[in-house]
C-alpha positions as a Markdown table, in Angstrom:
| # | Residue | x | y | z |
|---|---|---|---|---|
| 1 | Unk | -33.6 | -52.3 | 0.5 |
| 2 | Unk | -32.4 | -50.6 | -2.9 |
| 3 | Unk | -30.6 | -47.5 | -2.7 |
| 4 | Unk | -32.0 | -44.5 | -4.5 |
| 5 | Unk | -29.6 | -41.9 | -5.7 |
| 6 | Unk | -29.8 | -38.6 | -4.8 |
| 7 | Unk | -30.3 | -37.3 | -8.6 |
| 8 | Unk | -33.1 | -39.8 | -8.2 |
| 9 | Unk | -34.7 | -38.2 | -4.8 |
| 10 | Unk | -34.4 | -35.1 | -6.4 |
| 11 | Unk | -36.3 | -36.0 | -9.6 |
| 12 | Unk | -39.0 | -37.7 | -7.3 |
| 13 | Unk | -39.4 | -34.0 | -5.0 |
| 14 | Unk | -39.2 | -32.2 | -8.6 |
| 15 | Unk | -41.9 | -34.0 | -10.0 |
| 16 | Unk | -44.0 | -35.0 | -6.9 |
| 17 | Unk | -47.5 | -33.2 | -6.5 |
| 18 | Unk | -50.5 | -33.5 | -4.7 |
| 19 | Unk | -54.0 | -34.7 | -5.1 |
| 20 | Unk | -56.4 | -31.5 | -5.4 |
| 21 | Unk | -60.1 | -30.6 | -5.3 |
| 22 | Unk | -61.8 | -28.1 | -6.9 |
| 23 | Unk | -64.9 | -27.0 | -5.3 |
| 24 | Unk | -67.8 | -26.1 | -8.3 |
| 25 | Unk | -67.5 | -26.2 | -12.2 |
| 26 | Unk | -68.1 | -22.3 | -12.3 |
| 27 | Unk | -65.8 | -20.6 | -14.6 |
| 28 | Unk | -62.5 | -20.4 | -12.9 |
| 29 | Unk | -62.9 | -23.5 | -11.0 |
| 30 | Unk | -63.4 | -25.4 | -14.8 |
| 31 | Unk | -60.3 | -23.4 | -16.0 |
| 32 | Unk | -58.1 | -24.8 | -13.0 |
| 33 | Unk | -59.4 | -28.4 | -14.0 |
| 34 | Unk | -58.6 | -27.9 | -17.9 |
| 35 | Unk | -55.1 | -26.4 | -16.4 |
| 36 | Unk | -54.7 | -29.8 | -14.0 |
| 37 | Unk | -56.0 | -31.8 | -17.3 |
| 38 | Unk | -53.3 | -30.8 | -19.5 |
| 39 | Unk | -50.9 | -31.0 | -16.9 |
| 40 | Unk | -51.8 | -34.4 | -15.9 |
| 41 | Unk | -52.2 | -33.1 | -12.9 |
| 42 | Unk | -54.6 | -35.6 | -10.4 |
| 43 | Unk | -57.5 | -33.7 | -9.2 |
| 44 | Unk | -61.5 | -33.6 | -8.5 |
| 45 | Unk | -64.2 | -31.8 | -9.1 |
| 46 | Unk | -66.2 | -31.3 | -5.6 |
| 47 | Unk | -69.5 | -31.2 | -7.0 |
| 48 | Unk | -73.6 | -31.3 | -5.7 |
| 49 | Unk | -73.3 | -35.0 | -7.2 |
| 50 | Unk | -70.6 | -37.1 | -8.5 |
| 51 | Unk | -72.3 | -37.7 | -12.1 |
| 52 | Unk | -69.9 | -37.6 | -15.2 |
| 53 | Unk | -69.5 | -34.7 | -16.8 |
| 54 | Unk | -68.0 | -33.1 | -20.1 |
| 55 | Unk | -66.7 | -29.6 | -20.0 |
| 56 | Unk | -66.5 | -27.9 | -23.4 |
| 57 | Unk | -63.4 | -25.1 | -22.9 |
| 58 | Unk | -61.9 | -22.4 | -25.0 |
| 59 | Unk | -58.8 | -20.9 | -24.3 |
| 60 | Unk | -57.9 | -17.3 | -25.2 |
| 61 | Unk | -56.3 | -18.3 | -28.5 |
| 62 | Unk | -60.0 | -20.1 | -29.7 |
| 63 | Unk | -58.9 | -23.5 | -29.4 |
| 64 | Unk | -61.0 | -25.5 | -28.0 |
| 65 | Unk | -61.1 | -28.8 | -25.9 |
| 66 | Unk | -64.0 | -31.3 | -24.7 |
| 67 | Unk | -62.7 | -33.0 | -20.7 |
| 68 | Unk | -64.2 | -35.1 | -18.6 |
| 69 | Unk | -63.1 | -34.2 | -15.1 |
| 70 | Unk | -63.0 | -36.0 | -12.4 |
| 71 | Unk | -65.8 | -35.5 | -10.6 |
| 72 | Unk | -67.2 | -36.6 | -6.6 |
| 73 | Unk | -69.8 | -36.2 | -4.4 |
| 74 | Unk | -69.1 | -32.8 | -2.0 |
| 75 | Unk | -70.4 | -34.5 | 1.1 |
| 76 | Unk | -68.6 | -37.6 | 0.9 |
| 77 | Unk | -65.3 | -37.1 | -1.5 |
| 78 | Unk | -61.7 | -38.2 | -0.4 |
| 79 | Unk | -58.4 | -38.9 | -1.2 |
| 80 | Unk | -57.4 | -35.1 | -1.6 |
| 81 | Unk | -54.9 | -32.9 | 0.1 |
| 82 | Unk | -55.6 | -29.7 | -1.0 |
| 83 | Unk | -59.2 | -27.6 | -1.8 |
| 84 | Unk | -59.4 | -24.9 | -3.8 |
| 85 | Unk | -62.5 | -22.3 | -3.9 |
| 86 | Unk | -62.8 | -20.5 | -7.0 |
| 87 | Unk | -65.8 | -19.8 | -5.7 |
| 88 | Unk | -68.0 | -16.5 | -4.9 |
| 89 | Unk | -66.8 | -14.8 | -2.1 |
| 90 | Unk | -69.9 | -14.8 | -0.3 |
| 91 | Unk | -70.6 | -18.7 | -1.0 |
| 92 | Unk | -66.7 | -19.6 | 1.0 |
| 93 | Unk | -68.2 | -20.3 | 4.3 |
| 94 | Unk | -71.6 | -22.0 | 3.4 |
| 95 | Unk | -69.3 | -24.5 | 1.4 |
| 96 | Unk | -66.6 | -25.0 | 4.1 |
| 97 | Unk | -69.5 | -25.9 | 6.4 |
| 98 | Unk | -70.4 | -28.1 | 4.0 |
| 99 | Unk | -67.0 | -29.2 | 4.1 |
| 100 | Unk | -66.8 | -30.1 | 7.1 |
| 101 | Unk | -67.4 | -33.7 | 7.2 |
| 102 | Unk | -64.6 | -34.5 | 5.1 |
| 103 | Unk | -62.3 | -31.8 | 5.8 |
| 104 | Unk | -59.6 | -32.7 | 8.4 |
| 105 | Unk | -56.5 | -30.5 | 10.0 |
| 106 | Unk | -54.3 | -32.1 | 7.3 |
| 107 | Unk | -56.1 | -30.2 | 4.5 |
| 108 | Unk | -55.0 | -27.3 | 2.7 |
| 109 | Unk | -57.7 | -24.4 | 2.2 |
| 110 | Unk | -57.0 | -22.3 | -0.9 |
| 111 | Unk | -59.2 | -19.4 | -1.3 |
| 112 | Unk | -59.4 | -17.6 | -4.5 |
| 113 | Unk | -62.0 | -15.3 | -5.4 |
| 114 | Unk | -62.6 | -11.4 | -5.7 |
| 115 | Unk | -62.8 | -8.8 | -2.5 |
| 116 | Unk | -61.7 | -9.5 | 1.4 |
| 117 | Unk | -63.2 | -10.4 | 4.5 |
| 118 | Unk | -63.3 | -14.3 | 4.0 |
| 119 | Unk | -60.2 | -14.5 | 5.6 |
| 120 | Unk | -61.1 | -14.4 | 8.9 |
| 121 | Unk | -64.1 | -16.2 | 8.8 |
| 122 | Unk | -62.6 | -19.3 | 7.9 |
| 123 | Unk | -59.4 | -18.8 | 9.7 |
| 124 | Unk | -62.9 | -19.4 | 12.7 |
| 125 | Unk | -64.1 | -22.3 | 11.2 |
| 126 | Unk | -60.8 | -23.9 | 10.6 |
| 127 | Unk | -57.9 | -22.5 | 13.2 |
| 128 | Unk | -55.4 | -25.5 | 12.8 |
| 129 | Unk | -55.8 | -25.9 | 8.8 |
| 130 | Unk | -52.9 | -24.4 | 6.5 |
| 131 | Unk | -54.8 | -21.8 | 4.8 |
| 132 | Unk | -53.2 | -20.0 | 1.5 |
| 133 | Unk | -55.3 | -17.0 | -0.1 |
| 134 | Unk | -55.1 | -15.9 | -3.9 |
| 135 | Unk | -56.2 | -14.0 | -6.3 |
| 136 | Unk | -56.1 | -14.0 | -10.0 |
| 137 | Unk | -56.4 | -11.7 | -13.0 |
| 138 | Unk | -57.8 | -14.7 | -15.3 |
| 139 | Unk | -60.5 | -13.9 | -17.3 |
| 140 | Unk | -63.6 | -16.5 | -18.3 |
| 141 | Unk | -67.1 | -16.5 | -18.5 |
| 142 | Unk | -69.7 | -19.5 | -18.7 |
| 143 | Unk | -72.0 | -18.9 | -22.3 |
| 144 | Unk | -74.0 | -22.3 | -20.6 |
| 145 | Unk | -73.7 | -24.7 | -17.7 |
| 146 | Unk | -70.8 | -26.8 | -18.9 |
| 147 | Unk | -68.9 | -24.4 | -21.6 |
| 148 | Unk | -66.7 | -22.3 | -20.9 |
| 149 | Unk | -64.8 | -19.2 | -22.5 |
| 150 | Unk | -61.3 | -18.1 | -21.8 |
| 151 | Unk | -62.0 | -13.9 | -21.9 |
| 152 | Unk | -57.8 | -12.8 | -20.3 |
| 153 | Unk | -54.6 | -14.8 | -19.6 |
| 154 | Unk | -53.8 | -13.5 | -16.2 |
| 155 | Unk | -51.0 | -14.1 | -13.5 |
| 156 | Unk | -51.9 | -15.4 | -10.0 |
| 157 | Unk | -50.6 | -13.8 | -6.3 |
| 158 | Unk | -50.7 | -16.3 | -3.7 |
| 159 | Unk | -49.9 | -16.2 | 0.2 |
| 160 | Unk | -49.7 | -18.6 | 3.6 |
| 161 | Unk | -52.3 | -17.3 | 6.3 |
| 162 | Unk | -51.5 | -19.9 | 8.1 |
| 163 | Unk | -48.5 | -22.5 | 6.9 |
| 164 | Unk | -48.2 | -26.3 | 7.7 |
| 165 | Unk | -45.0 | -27.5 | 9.9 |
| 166 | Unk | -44.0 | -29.7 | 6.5 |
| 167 | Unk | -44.6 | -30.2 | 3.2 |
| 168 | Unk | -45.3 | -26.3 | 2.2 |
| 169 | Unk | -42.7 | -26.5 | -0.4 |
| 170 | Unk | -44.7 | -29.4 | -2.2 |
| 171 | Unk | -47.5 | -27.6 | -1.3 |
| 172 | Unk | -46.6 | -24.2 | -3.3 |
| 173 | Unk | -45.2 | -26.2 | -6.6 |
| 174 | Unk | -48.4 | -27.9 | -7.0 |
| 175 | Unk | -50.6 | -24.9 | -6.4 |
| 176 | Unk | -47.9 | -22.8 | -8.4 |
| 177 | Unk | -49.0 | -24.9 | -11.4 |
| 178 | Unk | -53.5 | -24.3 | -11.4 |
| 179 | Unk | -53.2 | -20.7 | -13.3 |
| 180 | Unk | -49.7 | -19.5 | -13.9 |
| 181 | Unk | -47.7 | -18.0 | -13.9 |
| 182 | Unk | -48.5 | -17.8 | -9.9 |
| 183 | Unk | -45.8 | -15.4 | -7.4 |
| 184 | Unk | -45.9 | -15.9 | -3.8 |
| 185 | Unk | -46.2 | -13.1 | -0.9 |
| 186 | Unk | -44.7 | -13.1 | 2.4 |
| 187 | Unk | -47.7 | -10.5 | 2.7 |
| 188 | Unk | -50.5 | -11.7 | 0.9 |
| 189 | Unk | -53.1 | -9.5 | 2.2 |
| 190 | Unk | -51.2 | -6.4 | 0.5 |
| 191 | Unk | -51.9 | -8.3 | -2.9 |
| 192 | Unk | -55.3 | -8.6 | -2.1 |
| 193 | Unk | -55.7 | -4.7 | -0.9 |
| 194 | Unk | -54.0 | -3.9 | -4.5 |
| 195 | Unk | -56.5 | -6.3 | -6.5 |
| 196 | Unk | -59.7 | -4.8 | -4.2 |
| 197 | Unk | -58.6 | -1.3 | -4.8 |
| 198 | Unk | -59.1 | -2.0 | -8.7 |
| 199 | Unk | -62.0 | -3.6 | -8.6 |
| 200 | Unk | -63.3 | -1.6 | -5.9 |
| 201 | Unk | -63.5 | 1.1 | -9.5 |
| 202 | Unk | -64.4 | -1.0 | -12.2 |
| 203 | Unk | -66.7 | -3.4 | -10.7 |
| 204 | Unk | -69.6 | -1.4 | -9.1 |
| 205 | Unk | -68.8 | 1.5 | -12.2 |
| 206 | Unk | -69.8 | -0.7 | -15.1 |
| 207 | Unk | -72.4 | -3.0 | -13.1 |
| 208 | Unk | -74.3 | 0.5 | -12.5 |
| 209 | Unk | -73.4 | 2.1 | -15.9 |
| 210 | Unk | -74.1 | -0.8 | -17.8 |
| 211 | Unk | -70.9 | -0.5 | -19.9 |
| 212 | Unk | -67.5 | -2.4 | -20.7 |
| 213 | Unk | -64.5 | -1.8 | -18.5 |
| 214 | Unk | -62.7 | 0.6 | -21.4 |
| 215 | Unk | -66.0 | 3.1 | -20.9 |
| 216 | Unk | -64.4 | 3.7 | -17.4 |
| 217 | Unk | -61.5 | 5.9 | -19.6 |
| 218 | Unk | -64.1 | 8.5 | -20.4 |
| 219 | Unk | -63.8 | 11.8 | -18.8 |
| 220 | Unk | -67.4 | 11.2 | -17.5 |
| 221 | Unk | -66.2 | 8.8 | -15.3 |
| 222 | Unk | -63.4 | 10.4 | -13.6 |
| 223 | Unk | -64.9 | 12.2 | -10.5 |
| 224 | Unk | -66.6 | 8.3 | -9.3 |
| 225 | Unk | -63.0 | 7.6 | -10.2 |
| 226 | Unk | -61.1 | 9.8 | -8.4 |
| 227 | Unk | -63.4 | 9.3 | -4.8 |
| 228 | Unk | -63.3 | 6.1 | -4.2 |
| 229 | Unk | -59.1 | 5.7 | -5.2 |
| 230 | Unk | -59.1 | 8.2 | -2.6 |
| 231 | Unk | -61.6 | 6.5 | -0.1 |
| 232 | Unk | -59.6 | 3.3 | -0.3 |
| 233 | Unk | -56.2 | 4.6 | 0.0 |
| 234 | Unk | -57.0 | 6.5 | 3.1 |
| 235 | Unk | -57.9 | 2.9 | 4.1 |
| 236 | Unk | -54.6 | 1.1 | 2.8 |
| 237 | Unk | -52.7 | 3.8 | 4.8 |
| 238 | Unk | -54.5 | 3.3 | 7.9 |
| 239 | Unk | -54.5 | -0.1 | 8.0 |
| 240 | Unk | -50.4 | -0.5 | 7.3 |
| 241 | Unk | -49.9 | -0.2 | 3.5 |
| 242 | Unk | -48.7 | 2.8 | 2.2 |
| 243 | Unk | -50.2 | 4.6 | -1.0 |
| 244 | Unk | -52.3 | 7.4 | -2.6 |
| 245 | Unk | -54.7 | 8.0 | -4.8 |
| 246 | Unk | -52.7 | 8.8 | -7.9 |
| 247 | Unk | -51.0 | 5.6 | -7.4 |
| 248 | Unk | -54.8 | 3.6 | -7.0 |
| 249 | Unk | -55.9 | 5.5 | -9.8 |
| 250 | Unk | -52.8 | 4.3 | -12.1 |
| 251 | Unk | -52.8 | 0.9 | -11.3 |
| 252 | Unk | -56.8 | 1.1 | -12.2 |
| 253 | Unk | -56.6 | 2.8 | -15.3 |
| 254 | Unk | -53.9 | 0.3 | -17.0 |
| 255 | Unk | -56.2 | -2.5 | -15.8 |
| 256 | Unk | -59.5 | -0.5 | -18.1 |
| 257 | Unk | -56.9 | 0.0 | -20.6 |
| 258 | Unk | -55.9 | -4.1 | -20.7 |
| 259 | Unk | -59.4 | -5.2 | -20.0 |
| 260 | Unk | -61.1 | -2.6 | -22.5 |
| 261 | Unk | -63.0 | -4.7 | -24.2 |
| 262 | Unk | -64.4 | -6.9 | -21.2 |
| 263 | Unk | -67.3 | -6.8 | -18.9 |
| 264 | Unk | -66.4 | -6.8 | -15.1 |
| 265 | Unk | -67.7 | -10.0 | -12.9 |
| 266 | Unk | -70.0 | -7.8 | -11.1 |
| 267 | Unk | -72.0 | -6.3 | -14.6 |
| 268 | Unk | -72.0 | -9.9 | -15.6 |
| 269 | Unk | -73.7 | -11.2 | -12.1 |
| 270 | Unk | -76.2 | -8.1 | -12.3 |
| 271 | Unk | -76.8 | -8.7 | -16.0 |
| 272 | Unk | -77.9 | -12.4 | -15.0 |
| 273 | Unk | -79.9 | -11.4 | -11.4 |
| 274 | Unk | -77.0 | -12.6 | -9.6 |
| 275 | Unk | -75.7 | -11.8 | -5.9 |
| 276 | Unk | -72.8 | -9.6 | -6.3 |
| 277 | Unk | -69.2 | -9.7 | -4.2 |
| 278 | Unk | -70.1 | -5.9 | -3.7 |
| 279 | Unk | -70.3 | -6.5 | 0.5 |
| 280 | Unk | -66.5 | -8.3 | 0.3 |
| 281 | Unk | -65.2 | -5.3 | -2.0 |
| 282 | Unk | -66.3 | -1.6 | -1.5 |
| 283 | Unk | -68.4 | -2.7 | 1.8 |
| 284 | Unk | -65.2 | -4.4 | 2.9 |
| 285 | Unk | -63.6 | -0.9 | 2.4 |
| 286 | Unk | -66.8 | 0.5 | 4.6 |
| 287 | Unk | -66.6 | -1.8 | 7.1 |
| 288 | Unk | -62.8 | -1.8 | 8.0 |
| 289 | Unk | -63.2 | 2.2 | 8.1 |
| 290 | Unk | -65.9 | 2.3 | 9.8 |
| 291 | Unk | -63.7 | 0.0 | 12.6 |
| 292 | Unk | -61.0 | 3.2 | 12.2 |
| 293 | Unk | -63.0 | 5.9 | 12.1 |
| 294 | Unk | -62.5 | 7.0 | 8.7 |
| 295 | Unk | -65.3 | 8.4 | 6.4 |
| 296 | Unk | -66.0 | 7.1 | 3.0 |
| 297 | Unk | -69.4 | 7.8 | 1.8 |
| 298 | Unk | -68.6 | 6.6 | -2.0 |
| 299 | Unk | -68.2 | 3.7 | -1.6 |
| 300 | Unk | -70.9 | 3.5 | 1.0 |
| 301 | Unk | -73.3 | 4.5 | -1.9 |
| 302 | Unk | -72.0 | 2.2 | -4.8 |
| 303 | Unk | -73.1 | -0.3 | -1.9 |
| 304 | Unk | -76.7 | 1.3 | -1.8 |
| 305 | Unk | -76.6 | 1.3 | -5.3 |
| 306 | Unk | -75.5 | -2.2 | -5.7 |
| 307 | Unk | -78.1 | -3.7 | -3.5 |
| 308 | Unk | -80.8 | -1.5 | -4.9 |
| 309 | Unk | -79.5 | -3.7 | -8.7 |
| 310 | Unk | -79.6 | -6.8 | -7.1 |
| 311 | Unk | -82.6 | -9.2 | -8.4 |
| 312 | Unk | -80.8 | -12.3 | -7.6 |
């Protein structure tokens, strides 16, 4: 048997990657396959139906770029070792029941998608799969079913829930590569409380306001503002992470300030009679102070208010 060198093994760990599926085309999803296309990355769409499709993307600079994606069938694909789920929060475990035929214990679970409580859910449905949660401050929107529009380059936070005995390294470089630039948590849930708390503001604000995230500046706005910073941190603090409101309310306003001239996921899924992620976000906050006794009647009635919008 030839001998390999070790500059040679160490060129072949550098460079090795794994074979990923996507779950969906929505917009996230179709900017991770555009990312994997460029990259020569090899990946699959996990779609309703394994028929050919070209997506039409523009990235954040106005190029633009036609792909055709792998795609398979969602109850019968294989040959992957790692799924994502850039997928609604509230869609996660109807798709990983789906799933379920062709997932096995050697698959990787990456969940990426806005607001908490999916965690332990799946962490039910699938207690001996390695299980990484994300989230991501990429921006995109789809203007039709296979187009889609780059909106905010964004940075990605990424964490083990549960970590395989080998391969994790190989694992985190290829999943380091989907939308970077990516940082990994020892605690990923604290990255997660930190994106919630923003969004736990601007989502339900300009969804019921009908406005762009930079209206959330005005002076109108800063009582709603100040409550449910407050609300969530008293959460944060009870449940192990220590902050207060000024500190929520900083972290929200440079996000309005970046984001100024976008609309929030949530207007956009209200503006097209979409479900909203308004349960895994402020009622997330309800329900976890609820379980420690802690009052926080904003955001109970931003998710009154929310349902009351809802014409999905």
């Amino acid at each position: 048997m030839a001998k390999v060198s070790n500059e040679r093994l160490k060129l072949i760990v550098s460079t090795a990657t794994l074979k990923i599926a996507i779950l969906g085309k929505g917009a996230i999803g179709s900017l991770i396959a555009y990312s994997c296309h460029q990259q020569k990355l090899d990946y699959q769409l996990l779609l309703k139906t394994s028929k050919a499709i070209t997506l039409d993307i523009e990235t954040i600079n106005g190029d633009k770029a036609l792909i055709n994606p792998h795609t398979s069938d969602i109850k019968s694909a294989s040959d992957f070792a790692v799924v994502v789920l850039p997928i609604k929060a509230y869609q996660v475990l109807g798709a990983l029941q789906q799933l379920r035929k062709i997932i096995t214990p050697r698959h990787t679970l990456v969940l990426l998608h806005n607001g908490m409580g999916t965690i332990e859910q799946v962490k039910a449905l699938y207690p001996i799969n390695p299980i990484i949660a994300g989230t991501t401050s990429y921006g995109a929107y789809k203007p039709t079913e296979t187009s889609v529009k780059a909106t905010g380059l964004g940075e990605t936070h990424l964490g083990w829930i549960t970590k395989p005995d080998d391969n994790a390294s190989l694992i985190e470089s290829t999943v380091s590569k989907l939308l970077p630039p990516s940082t990994w948590h020892q605690d990923i849930r604290l990255a997660l409380w930190n994106k919630l708390s923003i969004n736990s503001v601007i989502n339900p604000l300009t969804a019921i306001n009908d406005i762009k995230n930079g209206e959330l500046a005005d002076k109108k706005y800063q009582q709603d503002f100040q409550a449910i910073c407050s609300e969530v941190a008293q959460v944060m603090n009870a449940v192990g992470y220590t902050t207060s409101s000024e500190a929520l309310q900083q972290k929200v306003m440079k996000v309005i300030k970046t984001t100024a001239n976008n609309y929030s996921s949530m207007h956009q899924d209200i503006s097209f009679k979409r479900k909203s992620e308004i349960e895994f976000i402020n009622g997330y906050v309800v329900k976890k102070s609820q379980e420690l006794n802690i009052s926080t009647p904003k955001n109970q009635r931003l998710v009154a208010k929310m349902k009351a919008l809802e014409t999905y």
